[in-house]
C-alpha positions in Angstrom: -6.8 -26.4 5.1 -7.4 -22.3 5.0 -10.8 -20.6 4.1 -11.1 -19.5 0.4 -12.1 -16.4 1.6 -11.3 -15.4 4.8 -11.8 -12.6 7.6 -9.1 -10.6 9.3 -9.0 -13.1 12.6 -8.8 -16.0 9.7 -6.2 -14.2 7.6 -4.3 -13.2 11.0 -4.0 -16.7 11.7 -2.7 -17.7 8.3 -0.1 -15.1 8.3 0.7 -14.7 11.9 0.5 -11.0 11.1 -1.1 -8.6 13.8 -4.7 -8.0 13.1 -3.6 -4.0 13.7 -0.4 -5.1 11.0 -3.4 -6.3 8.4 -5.6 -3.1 8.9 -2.7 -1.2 8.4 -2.0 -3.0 5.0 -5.8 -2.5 3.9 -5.9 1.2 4.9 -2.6 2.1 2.9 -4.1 0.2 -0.3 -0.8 -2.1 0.1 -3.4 -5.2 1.1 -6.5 -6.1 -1.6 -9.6 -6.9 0.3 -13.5 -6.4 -0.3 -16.3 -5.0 2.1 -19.3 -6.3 0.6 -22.3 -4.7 3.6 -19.4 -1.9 4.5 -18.8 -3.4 7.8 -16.8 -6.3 7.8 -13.8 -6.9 5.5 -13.0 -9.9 3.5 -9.7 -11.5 1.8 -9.5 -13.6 -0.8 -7.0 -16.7 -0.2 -5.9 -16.8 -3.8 -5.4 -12.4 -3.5 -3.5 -13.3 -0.2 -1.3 -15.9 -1.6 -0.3 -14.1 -4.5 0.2 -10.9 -2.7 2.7 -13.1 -0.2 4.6 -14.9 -3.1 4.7 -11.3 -4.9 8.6 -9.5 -5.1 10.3 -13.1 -5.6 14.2 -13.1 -5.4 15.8 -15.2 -8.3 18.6 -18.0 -7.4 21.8 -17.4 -8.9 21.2 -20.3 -11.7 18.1 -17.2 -12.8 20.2 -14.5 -13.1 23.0 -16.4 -15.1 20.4 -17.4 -17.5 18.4 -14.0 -17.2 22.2 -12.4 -17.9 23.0 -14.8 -21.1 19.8 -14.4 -22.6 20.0 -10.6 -22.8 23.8 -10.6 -24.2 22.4 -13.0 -26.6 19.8 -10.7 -27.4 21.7 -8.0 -28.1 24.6 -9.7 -29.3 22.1 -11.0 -31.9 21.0 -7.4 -32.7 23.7 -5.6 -33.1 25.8 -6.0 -36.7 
């Protein structure tokens, strides 16, 4: 079981990301993280895990249902 919050050693070991790889991330605003005393930087496991699961792709079954939805959205509309 991860840390609920965790450093960057602690957050390189749940990712397997570099630690240079994280501070990149961080430094480009791509990562969320909070630096309470300025010094060291912290990461929320919940802001980690959602940031990881973010950009999803859909399985085919999705789409096909994404895809009939909308026609029978605007099939519905239209008169």
């Amino acid at each position: 079981m991860y840390k609920e919050i965790m450093t960057i050693g602690d957050l390189a070991a749940y990712t397997g990301w570099s630690k240079s790889y994280i501070y990149k991330k961080t430094s480009d605003g791509t990562l969320k993280f909070s630096k309470p005393l300025g010094k060291t930087i912290f990461f929320s496991k919940e802001w980690v895990d959602g940031f990881l699961m973010s950009n999803q792709s859909l399985t085919v079954a999705e789409i096909a249902s994404k895809a009939k939805a909308s026609l029978t959205h605007i099939k519905g509309g239209v008169k």
